[in-house]
N, C-alpha and C positions, 0 to 999 in steps of 0.2 A: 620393468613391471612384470611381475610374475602372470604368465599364462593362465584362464581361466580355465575350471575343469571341465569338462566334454561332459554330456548329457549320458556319456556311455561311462565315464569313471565314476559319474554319482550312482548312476544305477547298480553297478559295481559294488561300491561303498554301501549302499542300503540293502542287498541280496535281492534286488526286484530287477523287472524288464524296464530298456530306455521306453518302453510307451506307457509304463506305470509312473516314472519320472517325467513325462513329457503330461501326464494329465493330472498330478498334482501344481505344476508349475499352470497348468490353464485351469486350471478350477472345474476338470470336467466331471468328474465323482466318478464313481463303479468301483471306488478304490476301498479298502477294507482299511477300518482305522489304524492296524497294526504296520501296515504297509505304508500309509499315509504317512504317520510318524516318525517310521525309518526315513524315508526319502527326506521328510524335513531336519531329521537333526543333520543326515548328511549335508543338504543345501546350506544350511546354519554353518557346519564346519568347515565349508569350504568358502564361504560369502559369497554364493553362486549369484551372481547379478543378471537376470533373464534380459535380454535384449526386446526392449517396450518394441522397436520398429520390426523386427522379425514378427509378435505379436500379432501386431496391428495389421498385419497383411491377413491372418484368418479371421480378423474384429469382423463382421461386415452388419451388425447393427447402425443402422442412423442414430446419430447422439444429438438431443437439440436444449443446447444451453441457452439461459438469458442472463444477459449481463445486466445492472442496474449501479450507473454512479453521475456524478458531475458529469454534464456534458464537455466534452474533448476538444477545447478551444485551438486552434491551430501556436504554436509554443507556448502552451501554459502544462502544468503537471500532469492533467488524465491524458493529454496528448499521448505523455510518454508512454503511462500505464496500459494505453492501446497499442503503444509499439509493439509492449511485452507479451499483449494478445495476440497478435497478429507474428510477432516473431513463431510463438507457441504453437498458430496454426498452422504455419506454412512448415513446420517441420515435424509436426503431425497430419499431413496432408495427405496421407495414402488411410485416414480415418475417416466417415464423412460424418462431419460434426457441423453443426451450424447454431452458428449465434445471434440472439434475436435481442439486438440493444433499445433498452429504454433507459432514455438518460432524461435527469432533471435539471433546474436551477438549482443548486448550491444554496442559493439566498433565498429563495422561497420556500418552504414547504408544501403549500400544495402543489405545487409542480412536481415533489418527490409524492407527495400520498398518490395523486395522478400517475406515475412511473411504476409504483408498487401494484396499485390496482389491477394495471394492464399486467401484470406476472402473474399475479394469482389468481384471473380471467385467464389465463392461458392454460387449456388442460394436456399441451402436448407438452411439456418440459421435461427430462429427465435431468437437470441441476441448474444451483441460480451462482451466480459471482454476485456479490453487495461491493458496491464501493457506499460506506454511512456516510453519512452528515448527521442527519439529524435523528436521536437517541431513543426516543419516542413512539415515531413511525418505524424505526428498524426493527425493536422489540418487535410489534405489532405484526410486521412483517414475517418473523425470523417463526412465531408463534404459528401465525398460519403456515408455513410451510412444514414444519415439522406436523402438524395434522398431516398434511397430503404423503409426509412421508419421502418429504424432495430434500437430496442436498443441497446445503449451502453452504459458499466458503465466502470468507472476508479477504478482502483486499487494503490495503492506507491504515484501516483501525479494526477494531474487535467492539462489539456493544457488549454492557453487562447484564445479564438475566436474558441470553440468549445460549444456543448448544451448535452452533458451527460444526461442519465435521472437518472443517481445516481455517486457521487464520495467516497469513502472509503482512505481517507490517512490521514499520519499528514502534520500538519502546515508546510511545510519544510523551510519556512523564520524564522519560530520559532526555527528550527533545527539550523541555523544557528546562530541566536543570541544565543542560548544555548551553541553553540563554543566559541562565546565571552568572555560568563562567566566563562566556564570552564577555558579558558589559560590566562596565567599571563600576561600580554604583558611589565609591568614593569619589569619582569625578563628575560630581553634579549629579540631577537625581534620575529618575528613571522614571519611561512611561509606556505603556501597554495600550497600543492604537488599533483597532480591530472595526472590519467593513462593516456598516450596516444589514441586517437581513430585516425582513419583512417580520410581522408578529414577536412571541420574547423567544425564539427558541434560536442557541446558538447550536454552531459547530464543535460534535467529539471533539475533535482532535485537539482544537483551544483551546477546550475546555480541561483537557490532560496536558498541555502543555502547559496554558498559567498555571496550574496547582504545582509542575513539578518546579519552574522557577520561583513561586510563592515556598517551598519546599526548601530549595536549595537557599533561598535569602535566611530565610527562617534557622535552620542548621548551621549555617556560616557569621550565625549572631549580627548580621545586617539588618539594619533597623530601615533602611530607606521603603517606604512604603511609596510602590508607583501606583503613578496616577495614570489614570485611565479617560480613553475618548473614544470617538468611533467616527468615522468618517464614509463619507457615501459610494458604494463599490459603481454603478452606473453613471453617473453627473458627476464628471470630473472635473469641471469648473466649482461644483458646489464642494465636492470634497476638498479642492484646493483651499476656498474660502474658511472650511470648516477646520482645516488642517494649522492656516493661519491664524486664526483665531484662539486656537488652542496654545500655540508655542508663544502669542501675544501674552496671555493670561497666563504661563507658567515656563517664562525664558529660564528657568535655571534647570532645565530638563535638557541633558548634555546626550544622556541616552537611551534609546527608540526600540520597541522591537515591535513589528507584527507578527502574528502568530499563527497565520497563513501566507498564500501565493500571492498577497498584494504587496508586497513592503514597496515595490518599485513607486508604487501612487507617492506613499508621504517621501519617497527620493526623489522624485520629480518638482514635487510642492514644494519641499524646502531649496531645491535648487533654483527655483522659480523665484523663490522669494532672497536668494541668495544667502541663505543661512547654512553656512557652512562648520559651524560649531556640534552640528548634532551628529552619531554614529548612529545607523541601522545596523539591526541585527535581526534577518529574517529567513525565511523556509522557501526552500525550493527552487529549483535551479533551471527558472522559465527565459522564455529570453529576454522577457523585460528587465526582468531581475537579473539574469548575467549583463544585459546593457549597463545596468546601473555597479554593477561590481565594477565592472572596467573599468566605467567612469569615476568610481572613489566614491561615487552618493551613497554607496550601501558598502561596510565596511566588513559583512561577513555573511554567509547564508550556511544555513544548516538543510543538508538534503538527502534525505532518503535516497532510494533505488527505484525508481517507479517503475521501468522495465522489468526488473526482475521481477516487482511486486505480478503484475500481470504475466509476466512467462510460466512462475513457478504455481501461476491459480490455475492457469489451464492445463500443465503438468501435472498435478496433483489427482484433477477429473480424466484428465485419462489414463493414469495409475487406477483409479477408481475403477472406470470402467473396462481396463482388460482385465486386471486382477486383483480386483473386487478389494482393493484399497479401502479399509473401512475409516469411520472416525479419527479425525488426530487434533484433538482440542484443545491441545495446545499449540500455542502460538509460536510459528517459524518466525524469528526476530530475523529481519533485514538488515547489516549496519545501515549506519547515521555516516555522515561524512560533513565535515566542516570545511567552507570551500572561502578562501579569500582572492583578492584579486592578484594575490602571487601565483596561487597555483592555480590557477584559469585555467591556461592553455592543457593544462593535461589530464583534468577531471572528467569522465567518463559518467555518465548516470547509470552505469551495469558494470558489474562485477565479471560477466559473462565476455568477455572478448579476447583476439589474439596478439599479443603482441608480438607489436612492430619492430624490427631495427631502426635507427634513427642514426 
């Protein structure tokens, strides 16, 4: 790996002083545009990569972020995506940043309007994390904050008719056509099972993912139109019943997909009921859901990065805040990873690790 240049060979390179170089790279001014200029096309031609932790030791601003998503159930998906926060701060940790979490139900709504509230009642904030769910209240959200003039970045999805200065997810219309390809639809028909919520308002994500399976059927001239139920994410007794009830009424339904972190509920239910003729094909890589991989009840999961998702949103805000990292509206795609029960043992949820001999 070629050696990076010295703060004395760009200065060099641009005909200015290493402390005219050293206060473009910190955003300090006093600098005359002409000088400024030079130093940057030097930096540009050399892809000088400033060292963020060198930075952070003269940061001594307090940064006080809120985070806002699904509450972080002990092995379920935001679990991880807290890993990725907590991986992010402890290695930002000579910065003093502090995160002020308000977390919702998932299934309800106003426990999220509730969650949003308390943000934009808070006047100390210098940036927000969103993890959405629900479309509506985000906008609503994403509106007032841009009055106060606060960043925010997205984490899991992206809402539309909002201006993020950074989004971290995957594709999830990709997630959905990636349903398509996984299930057989010529081998019996196809059904889309999704947890009850409170009031009509569903989950983004589902919402982008049936279209992109509805998408890929569509394109691939499959005519099979799936049917659809919904079952109870709380009362797992009632969900089972409603589970059964459903495969009573439409046994020729060979193949399953939930479109969230439950698929393990209807692999439990049908195992309960010993109906072994159905395949899942579900999201996320929880450990209910790895239980049921093993066990052969779910025969495929489709899974994001959720560590990363979380490492690179706290990344991003303190690029932001040493140097002055503006906008980037477009969406950093995450891959997708399709995990079966062969390749278990060596799936990783991050990208980010060292490997091992073995």
């Amino acid at each position: 790996m070629a050696k990076q240049a010295s703060i004395k060979e760009i200065a060099k390179m641009a005909g200015v002083s290493p402390g005219t170089v050293d206060r473009v790279l910190h955003n300090r001014g006093n600098i005359s545009e002409k000088r400024r200029i030079a130093v940057e096309k030097a930096l540009e031609e050399v892809g000088y990569k400033p060292n963020i932790h060198t930075s952070a030791v003269s940061f001594r601003k307090a940064v006080s972020i809120a985070i806002t998503s699904p509450f972080a159930y002990p092995g379920g998906y935001w679990e991880s995506v807290f890993k990725g926060f907590n991986e992010a701060l402890q290695e930002f940790a000579d910065i003093n940043i502090s995160c002020i979490y308000h977390c919702y139900d998932q299934f309800d709504p106003e426990s999220c309007r509730d969650a949003f509230q308390a943000i934009l009642e808070d006047e100390n904030l210098d940036a927000v994390i969103i993890g959405p769910t629900f479309e509506d209240l985000t906008q609503d959200l994403c509106s007032r904050l841009d009055e106060k003039e606060l960043p925010y970045v997205f984490v899991d999805s992206s809402i539309k008719g909002t201006e993020p200065w950074a989004v971290f997810a995957s594709d999830q219309h990709v997630c959905g056509e990636l349903v398509g390809r996984l299930l057989d639809a010529q081998d019996g028909g196809i059904a889309i099972l999704s947890t009850r919520r409170r009031g009509s308002k569903r989950a983004n994500n589902s919402i982008m993912r049936e279209q992109g399976l509805l998408d890929f059927l569509k394109r691939n001239g499959i005519q099979t139109e799936p049917k659809r139920s919904q079952f109870s994410m709380t009362d797992l007794d009632l969900a089972s019943a409603e589970i059964k009830e459903f495969f009573s009424k439409n046994p020729e339904i060979h193949w399953v997909t939930v479109l969230n972190s439950s698929g393990y509920i209807v692999a439990d239910a049908l195992k309960a009921l010993g109906k072994q003729d159905v395949r899942i094909v579900g999201f996320d890589f929880t450990s209910n859901n790895r239980r049921c991989l093993e066990e052969g009840t779910i025969h495929s999961l489709i899974c994001q990065r959720p560590v990363d998702l979380g490492y690179y949103a706290i990344h991003y805000l303190v690029e932001h805040f040493i140097y002055k990292v503006g906008k980037n509206t477009k969406t950093t795609l995450i891959p997708v990873d399709v995990v079966f029960k062969e390749s278990l043992s060596c799936y990783r949820e991050s990208s980010r690790y060292k490997e091992v001999s073995i």
